[in-house]
C-alpha positions as CSV (number, residue, x, y, z in Angstrom):
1,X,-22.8,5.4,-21.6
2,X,-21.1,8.2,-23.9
3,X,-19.6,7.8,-27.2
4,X,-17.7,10.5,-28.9
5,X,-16.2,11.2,-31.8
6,X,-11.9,10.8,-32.0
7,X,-11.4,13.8,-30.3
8,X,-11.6,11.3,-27.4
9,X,-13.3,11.0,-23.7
10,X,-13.0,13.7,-21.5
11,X,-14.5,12.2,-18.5
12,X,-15.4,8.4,-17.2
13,X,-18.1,7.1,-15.1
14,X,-16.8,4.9,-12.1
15,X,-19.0,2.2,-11.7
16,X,-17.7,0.9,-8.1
17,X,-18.6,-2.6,-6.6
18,X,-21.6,-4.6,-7.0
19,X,-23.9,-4.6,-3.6
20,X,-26.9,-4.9,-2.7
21,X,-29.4,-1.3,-2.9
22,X,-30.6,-2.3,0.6
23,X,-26.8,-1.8,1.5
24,X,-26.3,1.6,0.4
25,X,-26.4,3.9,3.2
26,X,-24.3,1.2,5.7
27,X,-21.4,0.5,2.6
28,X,-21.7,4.4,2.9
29,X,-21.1,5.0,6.7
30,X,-18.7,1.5,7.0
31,X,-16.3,3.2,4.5
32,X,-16.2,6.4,5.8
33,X,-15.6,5.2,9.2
34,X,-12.7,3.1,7.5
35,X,-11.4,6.3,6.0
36,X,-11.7,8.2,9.6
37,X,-10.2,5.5,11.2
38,X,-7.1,4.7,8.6
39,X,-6.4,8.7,8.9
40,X,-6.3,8.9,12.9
41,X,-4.3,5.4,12.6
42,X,-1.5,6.6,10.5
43,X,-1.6,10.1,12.1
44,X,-1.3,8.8,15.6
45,X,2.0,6.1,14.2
46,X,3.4,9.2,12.3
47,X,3.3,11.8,14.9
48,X,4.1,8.8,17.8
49,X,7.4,8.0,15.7
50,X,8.2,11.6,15.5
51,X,7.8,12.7,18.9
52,X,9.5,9.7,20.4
53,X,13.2,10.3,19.9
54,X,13.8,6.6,21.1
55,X,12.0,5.7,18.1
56,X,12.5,8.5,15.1
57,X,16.3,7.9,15.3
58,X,15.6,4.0,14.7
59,X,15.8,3.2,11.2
60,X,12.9,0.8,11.7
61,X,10.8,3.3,12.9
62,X,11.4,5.6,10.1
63,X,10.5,3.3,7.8
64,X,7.1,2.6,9.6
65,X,6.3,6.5,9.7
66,X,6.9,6.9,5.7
67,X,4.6,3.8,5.6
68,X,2.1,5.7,7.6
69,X,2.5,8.5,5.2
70,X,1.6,6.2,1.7
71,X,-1.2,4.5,3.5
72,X,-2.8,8.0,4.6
73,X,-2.2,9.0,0.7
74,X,-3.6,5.8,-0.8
75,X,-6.6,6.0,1.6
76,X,-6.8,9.2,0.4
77,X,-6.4,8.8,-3.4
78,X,-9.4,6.0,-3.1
79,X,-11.7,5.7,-0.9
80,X,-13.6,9.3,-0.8
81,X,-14.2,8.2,-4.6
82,X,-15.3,4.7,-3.6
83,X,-18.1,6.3,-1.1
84,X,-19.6,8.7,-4.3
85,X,-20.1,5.5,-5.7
86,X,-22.7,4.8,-3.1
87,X,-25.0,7.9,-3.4
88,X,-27.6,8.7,-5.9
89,X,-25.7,11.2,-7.9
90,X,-23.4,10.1,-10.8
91,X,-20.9,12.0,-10.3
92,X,-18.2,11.8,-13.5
93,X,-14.2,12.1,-12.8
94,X,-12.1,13.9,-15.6
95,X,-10.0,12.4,-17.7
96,X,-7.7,14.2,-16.0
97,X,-8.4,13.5,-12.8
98,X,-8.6,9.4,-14.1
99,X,-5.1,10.2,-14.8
100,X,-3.8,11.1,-11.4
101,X,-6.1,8.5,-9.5
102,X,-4.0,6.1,-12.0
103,X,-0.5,7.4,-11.6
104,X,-0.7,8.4,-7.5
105,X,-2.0,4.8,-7.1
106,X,0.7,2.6,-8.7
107,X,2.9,5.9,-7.4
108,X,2.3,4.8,-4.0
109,X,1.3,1.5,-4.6
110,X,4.8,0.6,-6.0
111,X,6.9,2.6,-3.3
112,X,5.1,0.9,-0.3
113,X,6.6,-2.2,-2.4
114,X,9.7,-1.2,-1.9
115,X,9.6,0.3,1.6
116,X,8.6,-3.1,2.4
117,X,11.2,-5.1,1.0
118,X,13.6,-2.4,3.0
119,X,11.9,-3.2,6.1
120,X,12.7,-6.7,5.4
121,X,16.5,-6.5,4.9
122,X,16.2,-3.9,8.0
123,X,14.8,-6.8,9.9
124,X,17.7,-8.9,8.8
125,X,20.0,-6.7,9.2
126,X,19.2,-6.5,13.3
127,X,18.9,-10.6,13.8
128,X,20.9,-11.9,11.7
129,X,24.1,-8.8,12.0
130,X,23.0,-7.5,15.0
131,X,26.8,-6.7,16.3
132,X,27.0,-4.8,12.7
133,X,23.9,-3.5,12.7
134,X,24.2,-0.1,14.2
135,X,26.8,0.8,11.0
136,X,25.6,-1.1,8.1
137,X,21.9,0.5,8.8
138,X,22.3,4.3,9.8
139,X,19.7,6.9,9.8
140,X,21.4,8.4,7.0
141,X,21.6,5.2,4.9
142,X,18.0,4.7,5.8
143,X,16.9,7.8,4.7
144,X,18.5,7.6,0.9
145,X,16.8,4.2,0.7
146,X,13.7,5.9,1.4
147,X,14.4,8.7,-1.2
148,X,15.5,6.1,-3.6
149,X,11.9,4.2,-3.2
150,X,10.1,7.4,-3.5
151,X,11.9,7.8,-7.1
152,X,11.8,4.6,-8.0
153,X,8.0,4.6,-7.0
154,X,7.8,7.9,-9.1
155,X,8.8,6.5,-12.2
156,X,7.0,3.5,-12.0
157,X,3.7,5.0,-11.6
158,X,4.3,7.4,-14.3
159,X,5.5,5.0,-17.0
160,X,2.0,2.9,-15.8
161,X,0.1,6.2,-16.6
162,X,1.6,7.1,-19.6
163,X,1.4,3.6,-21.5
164,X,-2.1,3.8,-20.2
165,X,-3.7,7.4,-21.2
166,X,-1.6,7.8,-24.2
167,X,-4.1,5.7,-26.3
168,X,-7.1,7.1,-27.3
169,X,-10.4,6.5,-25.9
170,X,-13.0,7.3,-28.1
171,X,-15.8,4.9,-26.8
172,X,-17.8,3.8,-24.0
173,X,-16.8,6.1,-20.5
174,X,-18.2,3.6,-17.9
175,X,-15.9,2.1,-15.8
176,X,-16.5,-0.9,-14.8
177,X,-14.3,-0.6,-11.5
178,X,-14.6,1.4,-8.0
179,X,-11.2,3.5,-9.2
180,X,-9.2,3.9,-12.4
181,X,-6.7,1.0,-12.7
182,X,-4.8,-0.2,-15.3
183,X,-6.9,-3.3,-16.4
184,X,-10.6,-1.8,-16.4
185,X,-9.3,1.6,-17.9
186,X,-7.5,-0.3,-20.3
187,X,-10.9,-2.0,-21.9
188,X,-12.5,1.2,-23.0
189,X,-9.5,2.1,-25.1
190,X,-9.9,2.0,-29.0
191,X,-6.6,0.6,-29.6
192,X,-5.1,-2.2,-30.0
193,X,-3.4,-2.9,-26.2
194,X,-1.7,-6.0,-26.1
195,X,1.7,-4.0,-26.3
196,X,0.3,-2.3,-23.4
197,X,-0.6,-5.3,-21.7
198,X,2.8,-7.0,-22.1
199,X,4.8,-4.7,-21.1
200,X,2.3,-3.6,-18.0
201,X,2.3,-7.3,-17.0
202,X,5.9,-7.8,-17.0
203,X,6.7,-4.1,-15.2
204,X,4.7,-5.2,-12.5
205,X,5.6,-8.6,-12.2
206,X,9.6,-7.6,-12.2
207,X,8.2,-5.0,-9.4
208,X,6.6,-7.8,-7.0
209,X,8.6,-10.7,-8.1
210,X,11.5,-9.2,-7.1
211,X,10.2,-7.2,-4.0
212,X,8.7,-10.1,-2.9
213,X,11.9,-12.6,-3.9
214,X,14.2,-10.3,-1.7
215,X,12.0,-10.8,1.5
216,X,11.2,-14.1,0.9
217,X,15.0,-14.8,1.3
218,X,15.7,-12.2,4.0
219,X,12.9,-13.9,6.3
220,X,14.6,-17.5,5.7
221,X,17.5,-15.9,7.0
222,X,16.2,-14.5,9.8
223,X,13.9,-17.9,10.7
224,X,17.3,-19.9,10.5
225,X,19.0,-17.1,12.7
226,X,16.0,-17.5,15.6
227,X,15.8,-21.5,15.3
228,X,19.6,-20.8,16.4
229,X,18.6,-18.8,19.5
230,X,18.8,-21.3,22.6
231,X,16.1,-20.0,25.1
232,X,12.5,-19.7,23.9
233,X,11.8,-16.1,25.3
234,X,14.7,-15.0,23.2
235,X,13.1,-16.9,19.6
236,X,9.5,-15.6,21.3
237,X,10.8,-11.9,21.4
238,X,12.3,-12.2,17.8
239,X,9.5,-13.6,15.8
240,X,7.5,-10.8,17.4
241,X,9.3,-8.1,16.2
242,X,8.7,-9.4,12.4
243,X,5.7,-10.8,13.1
244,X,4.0,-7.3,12.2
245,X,5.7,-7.1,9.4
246,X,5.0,-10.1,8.2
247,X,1.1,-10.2,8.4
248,X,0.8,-6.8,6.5
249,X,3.4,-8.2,3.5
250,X,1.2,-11.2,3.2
251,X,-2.1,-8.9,2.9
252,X,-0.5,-6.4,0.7
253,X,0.9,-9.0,-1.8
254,X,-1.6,-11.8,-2.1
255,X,-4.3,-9.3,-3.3
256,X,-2.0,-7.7,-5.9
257,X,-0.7,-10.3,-7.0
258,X,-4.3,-12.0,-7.9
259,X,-5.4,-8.7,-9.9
260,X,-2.0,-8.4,-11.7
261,X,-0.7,-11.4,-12.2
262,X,-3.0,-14.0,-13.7
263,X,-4.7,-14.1,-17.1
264,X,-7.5,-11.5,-17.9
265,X,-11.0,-12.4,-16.5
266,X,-14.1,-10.6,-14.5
267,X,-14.2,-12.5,-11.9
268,X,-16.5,-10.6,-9.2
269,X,-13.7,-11.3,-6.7
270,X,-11.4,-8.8,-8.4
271,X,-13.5,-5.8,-6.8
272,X,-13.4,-7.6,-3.4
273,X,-9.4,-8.5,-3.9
274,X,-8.5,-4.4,-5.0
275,X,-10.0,-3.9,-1.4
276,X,-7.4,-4.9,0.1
277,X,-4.3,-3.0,-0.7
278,X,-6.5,0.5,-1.0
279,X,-9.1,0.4,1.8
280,X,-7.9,-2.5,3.9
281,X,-4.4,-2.7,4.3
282,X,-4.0,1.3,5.1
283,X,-6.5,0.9,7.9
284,X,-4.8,-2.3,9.2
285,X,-1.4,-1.2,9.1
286,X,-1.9,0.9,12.3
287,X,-3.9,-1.5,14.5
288,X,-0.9,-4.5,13.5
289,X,2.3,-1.9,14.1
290,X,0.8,-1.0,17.7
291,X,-1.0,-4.3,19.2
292,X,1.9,-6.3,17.9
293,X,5.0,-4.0,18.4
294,X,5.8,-3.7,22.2
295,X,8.0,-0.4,21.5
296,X,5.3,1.2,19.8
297,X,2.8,0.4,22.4
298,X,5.4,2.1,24.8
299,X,6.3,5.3,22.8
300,X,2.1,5.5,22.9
301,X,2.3,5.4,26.5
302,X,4.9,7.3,27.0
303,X,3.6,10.2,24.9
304,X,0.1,10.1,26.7
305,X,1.4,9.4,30.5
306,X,4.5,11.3,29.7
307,X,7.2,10.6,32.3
308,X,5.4,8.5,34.8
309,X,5.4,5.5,32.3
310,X,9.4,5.6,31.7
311,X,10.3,3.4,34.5
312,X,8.0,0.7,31.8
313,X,11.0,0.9,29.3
């Protein structure tokens, strides 16, 4: 490990996640292919939704392209610098570059937050108002929420980045971590950080509490509104168009919430849980949206057959 004097770090060593030596080269190819994969996924959503003009005029389905678009960027952010940490070569990242890998993370991290949460009160909107639907959720509306997450997103990652880096790290550079969060970043400072830490803990915890609160109320509405539906294909077809959306909120928030929210330990499982939300949710995402939503599976078809399969819809 390096120590230098108070002019401070200028680059850190990421450690990544404790495997087996034996594992090496497969933990190499399995997260490449992951990567591969989660690109082609997301592409293949994004440039379905686009195409498709049944589906990129649908608020829904804008949502679920800009959610392509994060998961591509997170994928991208972390796991090429997860796979270094399974060849022979140390290879350093800048303090700099710590930096960015910090602020793109909770950038993104935070603003798929929020696109969830839209895609929750979208989802309400066409069950529970679905008469009303077609003026309280326009494309234009949609859009602006979208732009509004983006910023949102924005500042929160750069006020995480700035309380971070603005302390001074003058000590050990080794990171005990597969990418440069908040918590393991935070231990080589040589500072005090409990201010840090506070206010950290309660930015993020006012971020998912409230995320999460907002669809935790919007998918009680919509459960009472489908209980109320009198023929079970009709409650069938309902749940299955939140059902998606549903499975990918509940693998996206557990994880964070168990690295963020709780008391500080070093717990082996925190490596494993930081998995999910930057390797395994953006590959997921994809395979969920299409083997669970009927339209997408359509628009797929549709694209690839072209107008033989229209007589499907």
């Amino acid at each position: 490990m390096q120590r230098v004097n108070s002019t401070l770090l200028t680059e850190f060593i990421l450690t990544g996640i404790p495997y087996p030596l034996r594992l090496r080269t497969f933990l190499l190819v399995f997260f490449l292919l992951i990567y591969i994969l989660t690109q082609l996924g997301n592409l293949l959503i994004l440039i379905t939704v686009w195409a498709d003009p049944k589906l990129h005029a649908r608020p829904m389905y804008i949502f679920l392209g800009v959610l392509s678009v994060i998961d591509m960027g997170i994928s991208s952010i972390i796991v090429p610098r997860l796979m270094m940490t399974f060849t022979l070569d140390i290879k350093p990242i800048p303090f700099g570059g710590c930096a960015a890998q910090l602020y793109f993370y909770h950038f993104l991290g935070s603003t798929q937050c929020f696109l969830y949460t839209l895609m929750a009160y979208d989802r309400y909107l066409a069950i529970c108002q679905p008469l009303r639907y077609p003026m309280l959720m326009t494309v234009k509306l949609s859009a602006l929420l979208v732009a509004a997450a983006w910023l949102a997103g924005s500042i929160h990652g750069s006020l995480q980045a700035i309380l971070t880096f603005h302390l001074p790290f003058c000590g050990p550079n080794q990171v005990d971590y597969f990418f440069c969060d908040i918590p393991a970043v935070l231990k080589l400072a040589c500072a005090d950080t409990t201010v840090n830490e506070l206010v950290i803990f309660v930015d993020i915890g006012v971020v998912v509490a409230s995320c999460f609160s907002l669809i935790l109320l919007s998918y009680i509405q919509i459960v009472q509104t489908i209980l109320r539906i009198r023929t079970a294909d009709g409650r069938r077809r309902a749940f299955s168009t939140c059902g998606a959306h549903v499975t990918v909120v509940a693998v996206y928030y557990v994880p964070c919430a168990f690295i963020y929210l709780r008391p500080e330990t070093n717990s082996p499982l925190d490596g494993a849980a930081a998995l999910f939300p930057t390797a395994i949710t953006p590959f997921l995402n994809p395979l969920v949206y299409t083997l669970r939503n009927q339209e997408v599976k359509l628009a797929l078809k549709r694209m690839i057959g072209g107008p033989r399969t229209e007589r499907e819809v």
